[in-house]
N, C-alpha and C positions, 0 to 999 in steps of 0.2 A: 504494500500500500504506500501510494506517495503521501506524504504528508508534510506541508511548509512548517516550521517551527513552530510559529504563533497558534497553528489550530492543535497541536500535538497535545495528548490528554497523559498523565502519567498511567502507568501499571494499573495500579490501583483502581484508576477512574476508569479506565478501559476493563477491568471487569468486572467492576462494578455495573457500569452498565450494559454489560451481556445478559448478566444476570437476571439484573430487571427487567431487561426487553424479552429475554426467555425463547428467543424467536426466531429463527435465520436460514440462512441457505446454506448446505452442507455441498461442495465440489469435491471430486476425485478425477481423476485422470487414468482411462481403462486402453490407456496404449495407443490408442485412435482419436479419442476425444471426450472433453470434459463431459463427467456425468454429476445430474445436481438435485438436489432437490431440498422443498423447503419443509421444517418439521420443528417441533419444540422442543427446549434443552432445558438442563438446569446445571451449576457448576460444581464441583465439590472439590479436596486435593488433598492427594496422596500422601503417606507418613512425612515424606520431604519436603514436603510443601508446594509440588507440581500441580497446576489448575489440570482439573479436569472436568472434559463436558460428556454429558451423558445423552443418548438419542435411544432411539430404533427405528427401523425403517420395517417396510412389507417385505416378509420373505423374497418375493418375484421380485425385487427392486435389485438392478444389474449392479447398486453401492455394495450391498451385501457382500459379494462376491470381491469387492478389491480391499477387503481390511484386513490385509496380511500384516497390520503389527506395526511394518517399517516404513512403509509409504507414510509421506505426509498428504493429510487432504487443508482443506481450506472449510472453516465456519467462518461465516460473512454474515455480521447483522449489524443492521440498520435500523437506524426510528426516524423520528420526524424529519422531513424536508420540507424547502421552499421557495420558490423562485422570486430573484428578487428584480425587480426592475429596477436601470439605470436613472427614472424621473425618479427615487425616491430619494433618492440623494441630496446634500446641500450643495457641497462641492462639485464645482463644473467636471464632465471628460469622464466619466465613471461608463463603466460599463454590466450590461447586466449577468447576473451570479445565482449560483444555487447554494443555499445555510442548508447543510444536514450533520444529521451525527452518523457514525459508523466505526465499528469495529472487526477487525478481520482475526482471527484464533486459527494457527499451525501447527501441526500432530500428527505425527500416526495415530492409526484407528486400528483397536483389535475387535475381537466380537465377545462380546459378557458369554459366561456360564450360565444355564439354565436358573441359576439360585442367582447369580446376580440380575440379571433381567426382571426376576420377581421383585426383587426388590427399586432396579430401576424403576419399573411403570409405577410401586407407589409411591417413590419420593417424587416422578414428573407429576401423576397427580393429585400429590400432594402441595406442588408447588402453587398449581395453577388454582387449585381449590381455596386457599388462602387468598387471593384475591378477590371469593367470591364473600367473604365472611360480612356479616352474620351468618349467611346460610351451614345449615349445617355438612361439611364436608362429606363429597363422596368417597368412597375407599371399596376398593376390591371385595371384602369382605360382603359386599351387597349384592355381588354375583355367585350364583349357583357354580360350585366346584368344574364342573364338566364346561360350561361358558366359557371361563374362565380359562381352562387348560387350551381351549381350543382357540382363545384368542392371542394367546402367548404361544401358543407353536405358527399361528401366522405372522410373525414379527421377527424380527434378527435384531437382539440390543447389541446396542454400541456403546466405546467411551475412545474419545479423543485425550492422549497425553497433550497438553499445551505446551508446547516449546517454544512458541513466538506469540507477542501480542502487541498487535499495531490499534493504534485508532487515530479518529481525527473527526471534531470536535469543530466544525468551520461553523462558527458562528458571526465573524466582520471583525473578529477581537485586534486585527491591523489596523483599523478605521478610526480615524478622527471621533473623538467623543458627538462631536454635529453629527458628523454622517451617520451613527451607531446608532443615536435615539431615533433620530427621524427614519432609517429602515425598522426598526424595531416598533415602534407609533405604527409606519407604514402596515407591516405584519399583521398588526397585533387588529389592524383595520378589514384585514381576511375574512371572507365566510369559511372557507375550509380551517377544519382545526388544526392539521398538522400546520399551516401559515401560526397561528395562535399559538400552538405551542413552541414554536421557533423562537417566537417573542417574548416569551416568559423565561426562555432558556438565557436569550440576553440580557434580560433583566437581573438574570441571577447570575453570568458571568460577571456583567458591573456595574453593579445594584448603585454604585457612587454615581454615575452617568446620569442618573434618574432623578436623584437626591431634591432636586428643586423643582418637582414637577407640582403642579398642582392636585388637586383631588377631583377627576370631572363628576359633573352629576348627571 
């Protein structure tokens, strides 16, 4: 991943939000050409402190077949985007740009044991179930024995060792304190939410920038 300085997020912030986002596209390389597909993760890491991410795919899925361990593949996730036009600007000469977040995660991939896999699918939904709270959580445990066996013999779990972690964080953080509020106002003036949440992300990279705004009503 190319990333200019200024948007570069550390370690930390880069899997931090993997994490959160939970969400991404998973490439491998099958000799011929890239195979991909998108699916839910969650992180966890190893005695030594190695991130790891956890998947499965469907059996029939041609990924299955390339997790021999030593290959690295590529998780690619993404959240909010947004296009920003050159008129938002104060500063003459600007040209128009895209604010997103992204994080790219490099690994080998092997394939879980039967016992880990069981326990993969309920920590995945257990991950995603906690977002739903108060509802009371679903859990495996609500399916009949034989449901159950039969939908875990159609999956192949996975876990990616992390070996590399890139991200990049392009929110205008090079830009003049003028040009940063008035894109950021601009945004925040979006009907689509992902424009809105672009805006709140700049607000929180420099909360100072904003300091003298008034309160609109």
């Amino acid at each position: 991943m190319y990333t200019p300085p200024p948007f570069k997020p550390d370690r930390a912030a880069s899997l931090g939000f993997a994490e959160a986002r939970g969400f991404g596209t998973v490439c491998a390389w099958d000799g011929r050409k890239p195979i991909a597909s998108s699916l839910p993760f969650y992180l966890s890491a190893s005695a030594d402190g190695t991130p790891r991410a956890f998947f499965h795919v469907a059996r029939g899925n041609p990924l299955a077949k390339l997790a021999d361990g030593t290959t690295s593949w590529l998780l690619a996730v993404s959240g909010a985007d947004a296009y920003v036009s050159a008129d938002w600007y104060v500063s003459p000469d600007q040209v128009p740009t895209w604010l997103y977040q992204a994080v790219h995660l490099t690994g080998p991939v092997r394939i879980l044991s039967e016992a880990e896999l069981g326990a993969q699918v309920d920590a995945l939904s257990a991950k995603f179930e906690h977002w739903l709270l108060p509802k009371k959580p679903w859990t495996s445990d609500k399916m009949s024995a034989g449901r159950l066996e039969a939908m875990k013999k159609a999956i192949i779990g996975l876990v990616m060792a992390v070996e590399e972690v890139e991200g990049s964080f392009k929110l205008n953080q090079h830009k003049s304190e003028a040009d940063f509020v008035a894109v950021a106002g601009a945004l925040s003036e979006q009907a689509d939410t992902s424009s809105q949440q672009i805006a709140r992300l700049m607000r929180e990279a420099r909360p100072d920038a904003f300091a003298g705004e008034t309160n609109r009503t």
